[in-house]
Backbone as CSV, one residue per row, in Angstrom:
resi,resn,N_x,N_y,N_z,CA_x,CA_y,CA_z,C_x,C_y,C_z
1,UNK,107.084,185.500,69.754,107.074,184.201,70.440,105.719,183.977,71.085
2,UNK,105.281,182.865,70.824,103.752,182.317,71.161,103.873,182.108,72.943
3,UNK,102.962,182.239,73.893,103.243,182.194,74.917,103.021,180.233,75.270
4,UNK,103.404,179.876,76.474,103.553,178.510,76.550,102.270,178.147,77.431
5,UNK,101.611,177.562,76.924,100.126,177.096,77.039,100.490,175.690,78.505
6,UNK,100.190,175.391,79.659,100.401,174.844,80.679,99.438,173.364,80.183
7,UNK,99.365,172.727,80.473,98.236,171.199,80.112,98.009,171.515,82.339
8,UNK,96.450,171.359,82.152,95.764,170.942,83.159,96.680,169.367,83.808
9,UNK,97.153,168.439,83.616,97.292,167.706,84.340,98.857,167.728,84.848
10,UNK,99.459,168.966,84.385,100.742,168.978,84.373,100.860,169.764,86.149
11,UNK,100.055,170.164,86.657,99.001,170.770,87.862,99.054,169.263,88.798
12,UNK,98.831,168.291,88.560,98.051,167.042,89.274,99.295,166.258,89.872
13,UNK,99.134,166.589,91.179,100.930,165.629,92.138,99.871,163.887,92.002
14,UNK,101.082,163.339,92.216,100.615,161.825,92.663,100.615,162.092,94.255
15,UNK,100.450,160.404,94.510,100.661,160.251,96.207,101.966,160.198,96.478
16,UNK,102.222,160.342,97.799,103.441,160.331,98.385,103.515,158.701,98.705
17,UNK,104.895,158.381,99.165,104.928,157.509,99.756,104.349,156.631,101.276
18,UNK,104.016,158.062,101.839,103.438,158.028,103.060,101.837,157.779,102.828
19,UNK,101.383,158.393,101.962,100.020,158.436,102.085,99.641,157.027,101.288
20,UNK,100.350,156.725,100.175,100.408,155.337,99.908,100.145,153.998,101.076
21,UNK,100.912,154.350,101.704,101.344,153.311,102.669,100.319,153.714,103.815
22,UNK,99.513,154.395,104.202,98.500,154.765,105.004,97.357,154.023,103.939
23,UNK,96.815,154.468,102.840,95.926,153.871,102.258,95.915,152.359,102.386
24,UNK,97.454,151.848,102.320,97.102,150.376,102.443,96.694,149.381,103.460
25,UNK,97.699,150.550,104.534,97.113,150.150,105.954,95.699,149.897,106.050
26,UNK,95.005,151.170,105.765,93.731,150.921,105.976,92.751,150.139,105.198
27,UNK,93.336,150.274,104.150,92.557,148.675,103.673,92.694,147.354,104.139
28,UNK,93.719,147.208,104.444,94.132,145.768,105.422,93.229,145.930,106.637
29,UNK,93.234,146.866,107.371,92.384,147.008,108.396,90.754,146.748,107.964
30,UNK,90.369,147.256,107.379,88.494,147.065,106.774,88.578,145.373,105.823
31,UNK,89.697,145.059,105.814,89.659,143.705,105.124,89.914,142.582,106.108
32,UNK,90.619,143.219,107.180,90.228,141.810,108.331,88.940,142.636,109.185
33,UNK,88.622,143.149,109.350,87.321,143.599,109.889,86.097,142.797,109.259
34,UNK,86.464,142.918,107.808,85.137,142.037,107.209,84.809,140.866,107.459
35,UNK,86.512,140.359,107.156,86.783,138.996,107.418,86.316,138.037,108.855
36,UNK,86.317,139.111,109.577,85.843,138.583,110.849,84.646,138.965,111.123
37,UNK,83.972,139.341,110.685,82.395,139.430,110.511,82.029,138.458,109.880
38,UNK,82.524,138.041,108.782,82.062,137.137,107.915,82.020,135.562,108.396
39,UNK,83.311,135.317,109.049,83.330,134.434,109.883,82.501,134.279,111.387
40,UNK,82.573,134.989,111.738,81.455,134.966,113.039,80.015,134.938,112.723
41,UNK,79.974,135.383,111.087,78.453,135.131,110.831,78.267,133.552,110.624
42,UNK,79.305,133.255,109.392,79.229,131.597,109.403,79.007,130.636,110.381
43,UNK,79.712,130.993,111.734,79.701,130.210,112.873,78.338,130.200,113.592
44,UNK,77.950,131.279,113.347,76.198,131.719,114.579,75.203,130.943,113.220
45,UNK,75.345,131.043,112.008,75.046,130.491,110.933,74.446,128.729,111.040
46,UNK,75.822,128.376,110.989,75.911,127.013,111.541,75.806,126.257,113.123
47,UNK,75.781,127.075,114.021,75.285,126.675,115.449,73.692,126.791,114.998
48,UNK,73.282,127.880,114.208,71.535,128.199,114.702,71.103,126.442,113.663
49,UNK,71.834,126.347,112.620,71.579,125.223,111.746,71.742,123.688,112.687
50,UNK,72.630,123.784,113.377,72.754,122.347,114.506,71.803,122.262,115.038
51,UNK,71.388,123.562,116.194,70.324,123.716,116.750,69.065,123.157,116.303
52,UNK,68.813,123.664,115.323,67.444,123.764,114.384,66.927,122.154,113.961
53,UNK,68.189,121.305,113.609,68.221,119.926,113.390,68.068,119.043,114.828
54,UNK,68.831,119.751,115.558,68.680,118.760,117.307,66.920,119.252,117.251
55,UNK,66.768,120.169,117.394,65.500,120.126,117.661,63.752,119.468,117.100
56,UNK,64.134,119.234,115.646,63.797,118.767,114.519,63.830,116.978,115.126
57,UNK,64.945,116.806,114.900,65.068,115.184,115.939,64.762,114.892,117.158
58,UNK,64.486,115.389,118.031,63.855,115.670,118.955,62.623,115.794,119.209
59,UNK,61.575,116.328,118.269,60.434,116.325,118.182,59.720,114.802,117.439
60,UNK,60.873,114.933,116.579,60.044,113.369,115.778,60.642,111.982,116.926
61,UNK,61.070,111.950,117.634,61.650,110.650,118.207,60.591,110.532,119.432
62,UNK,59.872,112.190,119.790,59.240,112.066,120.847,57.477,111.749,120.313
63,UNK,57.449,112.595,118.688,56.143,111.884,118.354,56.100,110.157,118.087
64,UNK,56.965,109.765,117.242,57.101,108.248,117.317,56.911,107.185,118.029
65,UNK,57.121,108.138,119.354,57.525,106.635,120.889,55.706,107.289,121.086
66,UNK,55.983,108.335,121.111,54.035,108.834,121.709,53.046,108.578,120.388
67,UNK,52.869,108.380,119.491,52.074,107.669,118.631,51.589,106.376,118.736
68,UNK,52.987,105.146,118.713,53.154,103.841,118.920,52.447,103.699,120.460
69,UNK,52.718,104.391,122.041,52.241,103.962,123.175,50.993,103.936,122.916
70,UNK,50.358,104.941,122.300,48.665,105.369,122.645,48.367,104.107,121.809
71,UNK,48.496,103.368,120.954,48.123,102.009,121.226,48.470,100.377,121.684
72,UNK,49.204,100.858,122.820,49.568,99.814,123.515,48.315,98.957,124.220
73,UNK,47.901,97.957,124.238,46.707,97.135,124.743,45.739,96.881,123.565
74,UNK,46.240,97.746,122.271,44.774,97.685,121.709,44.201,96.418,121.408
75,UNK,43.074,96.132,121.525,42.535,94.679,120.808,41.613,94.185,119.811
76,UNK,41.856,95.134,118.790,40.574,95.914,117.463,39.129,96.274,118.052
77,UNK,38.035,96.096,116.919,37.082,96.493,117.375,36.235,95.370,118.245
78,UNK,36.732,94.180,119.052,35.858,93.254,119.569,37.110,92.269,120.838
79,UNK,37.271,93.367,121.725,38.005,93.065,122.682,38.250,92.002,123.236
80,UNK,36.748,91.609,123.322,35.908,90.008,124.485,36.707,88.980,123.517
81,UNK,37.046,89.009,122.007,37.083,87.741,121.640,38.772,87.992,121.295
82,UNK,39.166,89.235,121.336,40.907,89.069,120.854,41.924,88.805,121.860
83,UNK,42.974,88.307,121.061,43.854,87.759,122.339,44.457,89.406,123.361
84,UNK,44.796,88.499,124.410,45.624,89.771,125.201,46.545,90.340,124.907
85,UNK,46.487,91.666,125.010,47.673,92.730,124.607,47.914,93.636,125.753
86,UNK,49.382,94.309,125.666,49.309,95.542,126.987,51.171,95.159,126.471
87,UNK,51.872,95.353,127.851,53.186,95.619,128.323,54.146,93.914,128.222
88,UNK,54.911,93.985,127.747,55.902,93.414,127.895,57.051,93.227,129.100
89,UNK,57.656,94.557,128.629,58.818,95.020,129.593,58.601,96.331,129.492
90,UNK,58.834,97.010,130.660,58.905,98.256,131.071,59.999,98.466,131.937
91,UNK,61.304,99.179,131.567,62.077,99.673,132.281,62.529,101.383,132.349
92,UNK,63.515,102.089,132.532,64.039,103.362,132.116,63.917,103.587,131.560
93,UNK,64.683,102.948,130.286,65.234,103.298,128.771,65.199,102.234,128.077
94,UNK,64.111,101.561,128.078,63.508,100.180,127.073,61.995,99.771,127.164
95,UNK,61.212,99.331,126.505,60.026,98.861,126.678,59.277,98.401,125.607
96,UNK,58.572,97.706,125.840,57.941,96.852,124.559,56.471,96.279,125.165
97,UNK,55.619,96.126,124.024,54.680,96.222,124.061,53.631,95.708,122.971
98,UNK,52.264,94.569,123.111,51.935,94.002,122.213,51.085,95.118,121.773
99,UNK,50.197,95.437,120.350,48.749,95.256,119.532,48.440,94.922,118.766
100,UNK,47.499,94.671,118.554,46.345,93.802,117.697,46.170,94.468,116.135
101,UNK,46.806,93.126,115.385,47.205,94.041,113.995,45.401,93.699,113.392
102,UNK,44.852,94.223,113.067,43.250,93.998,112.877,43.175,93.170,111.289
103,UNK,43.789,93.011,110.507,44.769,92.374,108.956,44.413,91.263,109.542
104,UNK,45.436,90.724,110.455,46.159,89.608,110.402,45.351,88.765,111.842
105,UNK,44.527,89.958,113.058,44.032,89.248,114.220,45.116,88.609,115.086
106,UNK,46.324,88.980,114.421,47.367,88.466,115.490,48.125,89.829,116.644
107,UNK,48.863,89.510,116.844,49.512,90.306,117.861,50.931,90.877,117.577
108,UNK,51.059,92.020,117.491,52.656,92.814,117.356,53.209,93.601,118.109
109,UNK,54.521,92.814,118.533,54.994,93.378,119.457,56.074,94.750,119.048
110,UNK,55.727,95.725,119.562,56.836,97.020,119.419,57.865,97.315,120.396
111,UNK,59.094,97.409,119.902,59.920,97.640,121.108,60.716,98.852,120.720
112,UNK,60.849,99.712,122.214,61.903,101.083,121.711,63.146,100.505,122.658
113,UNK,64.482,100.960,122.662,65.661,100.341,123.038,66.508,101.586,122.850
114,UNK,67.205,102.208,123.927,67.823,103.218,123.961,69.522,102.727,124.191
115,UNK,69.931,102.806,122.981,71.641,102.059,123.044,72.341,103.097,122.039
116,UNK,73.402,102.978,122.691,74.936,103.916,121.905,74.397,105.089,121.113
117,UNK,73.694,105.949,122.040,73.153,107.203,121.538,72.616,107.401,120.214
118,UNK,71.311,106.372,120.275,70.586,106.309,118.857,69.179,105.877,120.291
119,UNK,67.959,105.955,119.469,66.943,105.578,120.083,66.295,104.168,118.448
120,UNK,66.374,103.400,119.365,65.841,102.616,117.966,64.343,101.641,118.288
121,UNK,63.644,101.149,117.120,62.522,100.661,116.886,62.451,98.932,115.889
122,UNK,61.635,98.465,116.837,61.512,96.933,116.375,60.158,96.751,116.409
123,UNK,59.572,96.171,115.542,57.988,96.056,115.103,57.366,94.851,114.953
124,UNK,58.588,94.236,114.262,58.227,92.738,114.030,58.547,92.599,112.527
125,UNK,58.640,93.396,111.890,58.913,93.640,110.485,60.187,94.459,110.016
126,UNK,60.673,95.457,111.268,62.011,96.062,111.687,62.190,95.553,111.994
127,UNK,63.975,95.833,112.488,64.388,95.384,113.616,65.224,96.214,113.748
128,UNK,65.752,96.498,114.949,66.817,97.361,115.436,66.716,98.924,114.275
129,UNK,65.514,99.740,114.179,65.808,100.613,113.017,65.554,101.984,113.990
130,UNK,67.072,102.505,113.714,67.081,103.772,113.752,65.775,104.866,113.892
131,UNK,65.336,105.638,114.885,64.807,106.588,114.687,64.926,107.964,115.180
132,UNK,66.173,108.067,116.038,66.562,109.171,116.098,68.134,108.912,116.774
133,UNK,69.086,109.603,116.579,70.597,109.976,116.584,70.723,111.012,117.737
134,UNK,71.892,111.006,118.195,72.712,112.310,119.158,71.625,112.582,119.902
135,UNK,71.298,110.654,120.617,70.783,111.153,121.795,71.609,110.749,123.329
136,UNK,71.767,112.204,124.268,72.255,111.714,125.336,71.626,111.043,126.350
137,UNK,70.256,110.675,126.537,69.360,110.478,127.746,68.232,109.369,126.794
138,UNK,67.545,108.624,127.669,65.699,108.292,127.445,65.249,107.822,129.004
139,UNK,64.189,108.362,129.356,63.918,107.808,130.656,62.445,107.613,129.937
140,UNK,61.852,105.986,130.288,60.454,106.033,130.668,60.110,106.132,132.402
141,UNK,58.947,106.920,132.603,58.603,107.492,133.872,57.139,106.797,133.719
142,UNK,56.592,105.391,134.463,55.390,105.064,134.327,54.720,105.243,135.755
143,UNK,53.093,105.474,135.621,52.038,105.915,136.031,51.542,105.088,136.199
144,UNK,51.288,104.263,137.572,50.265,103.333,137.785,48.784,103.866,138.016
145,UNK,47.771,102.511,138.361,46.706,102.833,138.803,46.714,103.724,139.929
146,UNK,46.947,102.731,140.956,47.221,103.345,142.010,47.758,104.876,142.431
147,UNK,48.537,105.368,141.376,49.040,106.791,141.448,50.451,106.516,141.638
148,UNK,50.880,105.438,141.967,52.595,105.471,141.765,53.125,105.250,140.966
149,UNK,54.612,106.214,140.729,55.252,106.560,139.867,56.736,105.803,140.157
150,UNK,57.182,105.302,138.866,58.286,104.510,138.673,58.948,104.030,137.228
151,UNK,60.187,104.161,137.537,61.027,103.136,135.926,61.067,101.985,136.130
152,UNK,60.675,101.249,136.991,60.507,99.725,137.065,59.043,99.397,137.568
153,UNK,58.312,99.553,137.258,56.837,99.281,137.586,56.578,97.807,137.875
154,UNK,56.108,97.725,139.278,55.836,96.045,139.905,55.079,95.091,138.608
155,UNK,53.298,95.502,138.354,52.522,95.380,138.120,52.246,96.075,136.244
156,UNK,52.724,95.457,135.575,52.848,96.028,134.008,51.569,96.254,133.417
157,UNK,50.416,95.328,133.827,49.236,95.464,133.787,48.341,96.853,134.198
158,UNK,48.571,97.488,135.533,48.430,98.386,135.849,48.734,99.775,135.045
159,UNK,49.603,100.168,134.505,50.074,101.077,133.677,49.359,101.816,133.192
160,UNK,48.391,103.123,133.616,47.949,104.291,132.861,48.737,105.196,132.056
161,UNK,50.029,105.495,132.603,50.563,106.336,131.498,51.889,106.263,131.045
162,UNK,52.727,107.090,130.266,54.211,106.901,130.447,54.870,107.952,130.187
163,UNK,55.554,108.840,131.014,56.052,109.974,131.100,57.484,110.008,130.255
164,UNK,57.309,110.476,128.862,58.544,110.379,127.895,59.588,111.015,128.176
165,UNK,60.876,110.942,128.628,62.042,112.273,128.223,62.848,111.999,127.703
166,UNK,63.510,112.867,126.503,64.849,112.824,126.113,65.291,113.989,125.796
167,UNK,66.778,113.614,126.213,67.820,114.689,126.255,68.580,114.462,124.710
168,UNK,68.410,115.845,123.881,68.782,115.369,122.203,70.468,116.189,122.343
169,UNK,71.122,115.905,121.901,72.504,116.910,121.504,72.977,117.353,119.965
170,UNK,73.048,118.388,119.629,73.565,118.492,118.355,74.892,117.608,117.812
171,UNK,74.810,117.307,116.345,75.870,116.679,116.214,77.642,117.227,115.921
172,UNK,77.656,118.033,116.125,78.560,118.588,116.652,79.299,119.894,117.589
173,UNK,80.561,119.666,117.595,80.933,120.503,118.842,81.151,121.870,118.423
174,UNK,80.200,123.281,118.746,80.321,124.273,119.155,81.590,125.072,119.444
175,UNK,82.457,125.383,119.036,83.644,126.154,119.352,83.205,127.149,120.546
176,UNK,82.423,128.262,120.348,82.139,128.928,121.209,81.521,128.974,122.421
177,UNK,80.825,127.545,122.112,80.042,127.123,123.285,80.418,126.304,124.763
178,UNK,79.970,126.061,125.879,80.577,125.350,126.654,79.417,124.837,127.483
179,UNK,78.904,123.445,127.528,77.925,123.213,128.188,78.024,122.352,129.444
180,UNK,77.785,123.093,130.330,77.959,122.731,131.860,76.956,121.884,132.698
181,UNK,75.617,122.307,131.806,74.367,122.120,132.042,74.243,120.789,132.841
182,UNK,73.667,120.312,134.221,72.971,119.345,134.561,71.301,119.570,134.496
183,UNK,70.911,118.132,134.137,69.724,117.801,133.410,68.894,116.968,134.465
184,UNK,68.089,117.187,134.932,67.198,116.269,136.100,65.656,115.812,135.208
185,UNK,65.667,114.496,135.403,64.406,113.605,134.783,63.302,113.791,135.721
186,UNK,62.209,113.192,135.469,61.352,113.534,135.886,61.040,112.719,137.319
187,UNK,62.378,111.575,137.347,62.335,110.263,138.142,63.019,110.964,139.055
188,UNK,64.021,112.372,138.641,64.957,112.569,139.771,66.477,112.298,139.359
189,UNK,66.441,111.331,138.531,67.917,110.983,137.778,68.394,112.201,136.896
190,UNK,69.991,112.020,137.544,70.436,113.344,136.405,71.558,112.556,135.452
191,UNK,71.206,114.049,134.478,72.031,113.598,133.560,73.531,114.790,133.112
192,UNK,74.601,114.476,132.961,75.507,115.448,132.716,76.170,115.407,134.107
193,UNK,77.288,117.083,134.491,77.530,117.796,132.887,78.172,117.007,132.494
194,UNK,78.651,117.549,131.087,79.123,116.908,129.648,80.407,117.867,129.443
195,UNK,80.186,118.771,129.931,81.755,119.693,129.488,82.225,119.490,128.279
196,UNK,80.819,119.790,126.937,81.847,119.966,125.841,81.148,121.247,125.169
197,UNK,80.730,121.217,124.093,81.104,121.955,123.063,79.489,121.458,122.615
198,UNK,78.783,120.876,122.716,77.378,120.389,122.628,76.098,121.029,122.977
199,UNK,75.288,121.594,122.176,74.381,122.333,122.818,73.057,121.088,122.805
200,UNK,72.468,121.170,123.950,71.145,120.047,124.213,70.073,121.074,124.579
201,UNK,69.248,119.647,124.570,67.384,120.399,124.644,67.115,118.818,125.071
202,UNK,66.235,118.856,126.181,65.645,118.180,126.909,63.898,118.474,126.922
203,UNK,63.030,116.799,126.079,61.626,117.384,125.781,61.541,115.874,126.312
204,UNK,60.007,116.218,126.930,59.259,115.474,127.706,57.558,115.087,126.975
205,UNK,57.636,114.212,127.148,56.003,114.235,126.867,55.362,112.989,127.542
206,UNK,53.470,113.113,128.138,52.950,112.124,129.074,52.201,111.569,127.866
207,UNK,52.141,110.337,127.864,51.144,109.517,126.753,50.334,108.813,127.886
208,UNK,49.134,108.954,127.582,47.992,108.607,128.359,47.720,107.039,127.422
209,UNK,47.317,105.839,128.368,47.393,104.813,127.780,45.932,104.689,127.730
210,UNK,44.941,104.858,126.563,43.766,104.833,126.594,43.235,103.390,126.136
211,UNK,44.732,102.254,126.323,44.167,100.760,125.789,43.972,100.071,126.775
212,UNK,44.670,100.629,128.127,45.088,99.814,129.090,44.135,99.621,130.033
């Protein structure tokens, strides 16, 4: 009689039921672990992306209004003979203002207008056009001769400078976030809190009126 030859896998147990059921556990466990990494990345993801855009709008709404002032008064190259230009209206959060289109020798008036959290622009060729969104604030802060400072300036003529601020907000609400923040202008006026879910950035800039 030939002896009985064993097969190598006849040697090899499976899993138990227990250890089964431990393996799965722990995969469920490293599978919401991921899961919630993955999600908390998305979220810091998309806040740094809100951010990045408030701030983005924010910069261009503040070059726009400070481009357009620095030629407020202008009167091309022959002052003595062009008509008068300078200030319109000057208030808080509105103002307008003629210059001298050098084309045409006539006069264009620009106006910025801070309504229903948009900052918008009128040229004479615009009107009412959008140039920046999810804004909570605009203060103009003007600089007389004299050295006094005001949002209603007596004397419009007078006007050396205009102290820009706005308060920008992302366009949407932050889950994790909670903004409590009060915001003080440069006039002293505050703005907030807001108690939501909104993260802001508050940028300032002085435009020196070199027409006036």
């Amino acid at each position: 009689m030939r002896p009985v030859t064993k097969h190598p896998c006849q040697n090899v147990q499976g899993l138990t039921l227990v250890e089964l059921l431990v393996a799965l556990a722990m995969s469920a466990i490293l599978s919401v672990a991921l899961i919630a990494t993955f999600a908390s990345y998305s979220r810091t993801s998309v806040a740094q992306e809100n951010v990045l855009s408030m701030q983005q709008n924010l910069r261009a709404a503040l070059y726009l209004m400070g481009r357009d002032l620095r030629m407020a008064g202008y009167r091309g190259p022959d002052p003595a003979s062009a008509p008068s230009a300078g200030f319109v209206t000057a208030n808080a959060d509105n103002l307008s203002f003629t210059v001298l289109d050098d084309a045409s020798n006539t006069l264009t008036t620009i106006t910025y207008t801070f309504t229903n959290n948009t900052i918008q622009r009128s040229d004479g060729t615009m009107t009412n056009e959008v140039v920046a969104e999810d804004i909570d604030g605009v203060e103009f802060y003007y600089t007389s001769s004299g050295g006094g400072q005001s949002t209603t300036p007596g004397t419009l003529g007078n006007i050396e400078s205009v102290e820009i601020t706005v308060l920008a907000r992302t366009n949407r609400n932050d889950p994790d976030f909670s903004n409590a923040t009060t915001y003080t202008t440069p006039s002293g006026d505050t703005w907030g809190p807001y108690d939501d879910g909104r993260r802001r950035r508050m940028g300032e800039s002085v435009i020196l009126l070199r027409n006036m």
